[in-house]
C-alpha positions in Angstrom: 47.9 87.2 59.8 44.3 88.4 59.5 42.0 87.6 56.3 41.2 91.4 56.4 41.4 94.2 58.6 38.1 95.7 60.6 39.6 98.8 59.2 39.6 98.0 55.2 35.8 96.8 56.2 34.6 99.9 57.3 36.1 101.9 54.8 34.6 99.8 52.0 31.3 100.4 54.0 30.7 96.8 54.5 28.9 97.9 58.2 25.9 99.6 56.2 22.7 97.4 56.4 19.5 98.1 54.8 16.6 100.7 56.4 15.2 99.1 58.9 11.8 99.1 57.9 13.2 96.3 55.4 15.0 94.0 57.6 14.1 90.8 58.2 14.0 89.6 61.9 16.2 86.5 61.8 19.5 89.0 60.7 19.3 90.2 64.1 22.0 88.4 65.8 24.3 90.2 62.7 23.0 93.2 63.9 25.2 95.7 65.8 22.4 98.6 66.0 20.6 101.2 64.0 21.4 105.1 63.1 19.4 106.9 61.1 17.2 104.4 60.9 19.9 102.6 59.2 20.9 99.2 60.4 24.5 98.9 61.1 25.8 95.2 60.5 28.5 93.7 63.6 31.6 93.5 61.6 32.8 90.7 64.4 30.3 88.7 62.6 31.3 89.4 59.4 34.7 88.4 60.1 33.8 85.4 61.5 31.5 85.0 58.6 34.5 85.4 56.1 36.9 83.4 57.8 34.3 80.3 57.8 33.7 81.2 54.3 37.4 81.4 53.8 38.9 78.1 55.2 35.8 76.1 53.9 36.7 77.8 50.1 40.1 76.8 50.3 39.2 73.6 51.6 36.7 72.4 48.4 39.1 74.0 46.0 42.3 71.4 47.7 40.2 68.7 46.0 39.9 69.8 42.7 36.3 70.8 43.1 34.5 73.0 41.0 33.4 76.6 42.5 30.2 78.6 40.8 30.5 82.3 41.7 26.3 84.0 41.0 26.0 87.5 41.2 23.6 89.2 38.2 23.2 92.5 40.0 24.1 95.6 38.4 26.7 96.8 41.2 28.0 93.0 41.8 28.7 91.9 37.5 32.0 93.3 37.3 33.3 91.9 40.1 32.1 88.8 40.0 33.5 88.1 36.1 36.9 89.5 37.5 37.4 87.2 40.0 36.1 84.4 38.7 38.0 84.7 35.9 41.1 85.6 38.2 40.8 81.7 39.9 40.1 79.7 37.0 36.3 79.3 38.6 33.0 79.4 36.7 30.3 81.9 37.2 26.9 83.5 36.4 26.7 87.5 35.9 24.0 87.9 33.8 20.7 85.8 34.4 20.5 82.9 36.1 18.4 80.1 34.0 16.4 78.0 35.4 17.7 74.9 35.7 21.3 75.6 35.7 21.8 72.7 38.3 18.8 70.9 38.6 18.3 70.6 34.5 21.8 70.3 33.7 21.9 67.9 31.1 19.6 70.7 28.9 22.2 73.6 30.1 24.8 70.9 28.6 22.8 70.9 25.4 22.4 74.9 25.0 26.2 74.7 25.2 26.7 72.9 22.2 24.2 75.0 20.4 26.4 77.6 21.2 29.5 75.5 19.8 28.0 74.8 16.6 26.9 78.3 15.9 30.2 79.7 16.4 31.6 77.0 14.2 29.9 78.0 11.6 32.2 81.6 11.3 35.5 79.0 11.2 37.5 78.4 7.7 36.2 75.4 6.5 37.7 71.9 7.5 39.0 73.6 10.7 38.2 71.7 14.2 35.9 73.6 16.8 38.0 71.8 19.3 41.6 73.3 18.5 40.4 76.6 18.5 40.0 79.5 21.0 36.3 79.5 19.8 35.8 83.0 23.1 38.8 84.9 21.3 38.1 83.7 17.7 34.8 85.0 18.1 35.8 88.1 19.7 37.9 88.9 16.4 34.5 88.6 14.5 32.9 91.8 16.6 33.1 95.0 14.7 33.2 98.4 16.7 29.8 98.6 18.0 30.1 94.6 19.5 27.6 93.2 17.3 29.1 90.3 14.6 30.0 91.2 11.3 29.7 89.0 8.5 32.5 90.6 6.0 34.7 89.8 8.8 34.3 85.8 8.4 36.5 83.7 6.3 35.3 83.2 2.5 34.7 79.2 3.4 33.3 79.8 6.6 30.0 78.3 6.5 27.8 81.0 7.5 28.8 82.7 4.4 26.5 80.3 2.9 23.3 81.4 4.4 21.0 84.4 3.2 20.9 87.3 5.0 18.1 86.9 6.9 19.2 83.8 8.2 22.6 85.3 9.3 20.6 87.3 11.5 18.5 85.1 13.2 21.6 83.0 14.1 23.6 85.8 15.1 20.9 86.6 17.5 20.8 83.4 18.6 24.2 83.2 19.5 24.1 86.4 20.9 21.9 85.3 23.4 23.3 82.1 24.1 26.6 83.9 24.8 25.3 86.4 27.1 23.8 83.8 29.5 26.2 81.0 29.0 29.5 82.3 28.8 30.4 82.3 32.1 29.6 78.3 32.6 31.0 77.2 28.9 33.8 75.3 30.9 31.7 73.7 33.6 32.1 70.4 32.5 30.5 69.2 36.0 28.1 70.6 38.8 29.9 73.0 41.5 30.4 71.4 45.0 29.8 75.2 46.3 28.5 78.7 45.1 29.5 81.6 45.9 26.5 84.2 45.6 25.9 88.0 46.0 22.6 88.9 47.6 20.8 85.6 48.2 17.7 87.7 47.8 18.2 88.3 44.5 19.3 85.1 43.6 16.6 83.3 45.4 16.1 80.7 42.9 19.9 79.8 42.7 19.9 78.9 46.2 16.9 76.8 46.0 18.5 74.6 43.4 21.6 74.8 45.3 19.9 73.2 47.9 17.7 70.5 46.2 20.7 69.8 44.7 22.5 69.8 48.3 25.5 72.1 46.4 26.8 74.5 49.6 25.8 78.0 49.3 28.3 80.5 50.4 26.9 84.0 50.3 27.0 88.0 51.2 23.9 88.7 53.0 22.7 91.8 54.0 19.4 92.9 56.7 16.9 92.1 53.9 17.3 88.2 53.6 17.2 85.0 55.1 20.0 83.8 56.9 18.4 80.5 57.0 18.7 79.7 53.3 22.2 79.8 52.7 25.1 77.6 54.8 27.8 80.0 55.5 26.3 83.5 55.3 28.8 86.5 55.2 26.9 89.7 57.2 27.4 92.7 54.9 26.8 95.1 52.5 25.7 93.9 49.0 24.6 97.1 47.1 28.0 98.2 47.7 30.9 98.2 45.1 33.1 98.1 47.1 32.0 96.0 49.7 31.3 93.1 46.8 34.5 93.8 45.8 36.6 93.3 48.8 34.5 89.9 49.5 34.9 88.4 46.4 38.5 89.0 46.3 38.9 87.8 49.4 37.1 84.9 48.8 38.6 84.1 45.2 42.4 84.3 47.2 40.7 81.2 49.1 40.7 79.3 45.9 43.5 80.4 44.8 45.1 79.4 48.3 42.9 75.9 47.8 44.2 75.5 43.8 48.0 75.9 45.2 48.4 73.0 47.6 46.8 70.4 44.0 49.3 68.0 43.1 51.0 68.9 39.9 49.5 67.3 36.9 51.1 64.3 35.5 52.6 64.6 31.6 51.0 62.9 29.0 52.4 60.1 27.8 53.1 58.7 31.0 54.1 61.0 33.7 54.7 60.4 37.5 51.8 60.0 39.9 49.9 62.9 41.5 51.6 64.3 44.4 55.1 62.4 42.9 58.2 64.2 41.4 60.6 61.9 39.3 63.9 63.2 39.3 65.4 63.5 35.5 67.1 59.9 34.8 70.9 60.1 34.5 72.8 57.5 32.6 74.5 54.8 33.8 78.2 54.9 33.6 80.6 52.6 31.4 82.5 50.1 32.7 86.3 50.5 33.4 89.2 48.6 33.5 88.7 47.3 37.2 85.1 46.0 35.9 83.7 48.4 39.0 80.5 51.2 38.2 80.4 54.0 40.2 78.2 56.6 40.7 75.2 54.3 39.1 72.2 56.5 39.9 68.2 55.4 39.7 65.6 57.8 39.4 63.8 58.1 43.0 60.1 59.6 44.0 60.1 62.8 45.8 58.1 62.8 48.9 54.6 64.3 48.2 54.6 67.9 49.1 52.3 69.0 52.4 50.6 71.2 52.9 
């Protein structure tokens, strides 16, 4: 079965290139012809483009590797938080710092600015780490989405600040949020990132590749084909173009994601890629002194894939 059909491609308008006083010459293999002085992108290349894209996806995530999905454009933000979110994956929607790979250690240390300053609106004596620090937060946002104080436990800490102060942390944490949401969990670098419009994100595919991180991206007339490793030919000003991509391309982890081993238990569980059937106990003894049915827990092959 097909990744997609030619037909859901052209009705998302994923054939629409840039003017072609924009292009740039070394998309012209991607490049079926022009109308209206319009480029029109070969959708047999942008198959091919997403099926690359596709197996090579599902591929990193079957390791247990970490995927970054970078889009910050206006038409591409939605869609990348949704899908992201949808595969368990990072991702960057807002701004891309710089530094986020190549100065990662400092990224690391923003992050637990971020963690201390939402602390500070918990009860006192409660651990950051046992609680939902996003949602608790979230509960702290009055109607217009800006942090109000009344709504903070009496022995939260931040009561204990004037209100001047209050304000320059909330704004602090404000902005740390907005830029470092997305990559709160990223707990390592990516092994691949997804982007939107590598022209746009220019400088997170040069890190991407000083950091030799592979760069999967939608590319339309106006950029370099050169710069990224598995380019995608297609629309990216397009809603629904960069909607269709990404969800295609977040199925891949989720495809990747399903053939992991199941997690062992704590406290001593089986290995990875081993089921333990429940023990069953032994039977007594009987009169003839003979035990039947004795029954020893065995591993289960690992499942393939």
């Amino acid at each position: 079965m097909a990744i997609v059909q030619v037909k859901d491609l052209i009705e998302a308008g994923v054939h629409f290139g840039h003017r072609a006083s924009r292009w740039n010459p070394k998309m012209r293999p991607y490049i079926y012809g022009k109308r209206n002085l319009i480029h029109i992108i070969d959708l047999r290349e942008t198959v091919r483009g997403l099926l690359r894209a596709y197996r090579f996806l599902a591929q990193v995530a079957s390791r247990g590797s970490l995927l970054l999905f970078v889009g910050t454009k206006r038409q591409a933000k939605e869609a990348i938080e949704r899908e992201a979110a949808r595969c368990g994956m990072p991702y960057v929607s807002e701004r891309w710092l710089g530094g986020t790979l190549t100065n990662y250690r400092t990224i690391r240390d923003r992050l637990k600015r971020l963690q201390e300053l939402e602390s500070m609106w918990l009860p006192d004596g409660e651990a950051a780490a046992k609680a939902n620090l996003p949602v608790y937060m979230r509960s702290m946002l009055n109607e217009s989405g800006k942090l109000e104080l009344g709504k903070s436990p009496e022995s939260a800490a931040i009561r204990g600040y004037s209100k001047k102060m209050v304000a320059t942390l909330n704004r602090e944490l404000t902005k740390i949020t907005r830029n470092l949401q997305g990559i709160r969990e990223m707990n390592r670098l990516p092994d691949a990132i997804v982007v939107v419009d590598p022209h746009r994100e220019e400088i997170a595919v040069k890190e991407a590749q000083r950091m030799g991180v592979t760069t999967v991206a939608l590319i339309d007339t106006d950029s370099d084909p050169d710069t990224v490793d598995l380019p995608i030919p297609g629309n990216d000003d397009s809603i629904r173009s960069i909607e269709l991509m990404l969800a295609k391309l977040a199925d891949a982890v989720l495809e990747g994601r399903a053939s992991l081993p199941p997690e062992p238990q704590k406290g001593g569980g089986s290995p990875p890629g081993m089921t333990v059937k429940p023990h069953q106990p032994r039977p007594t003894s009987t009169g003839n002194g003979a035990n039947a049915g004795q029954a020893s827990p065995k591993p289960a092959s690992a499942a393939a894939q």
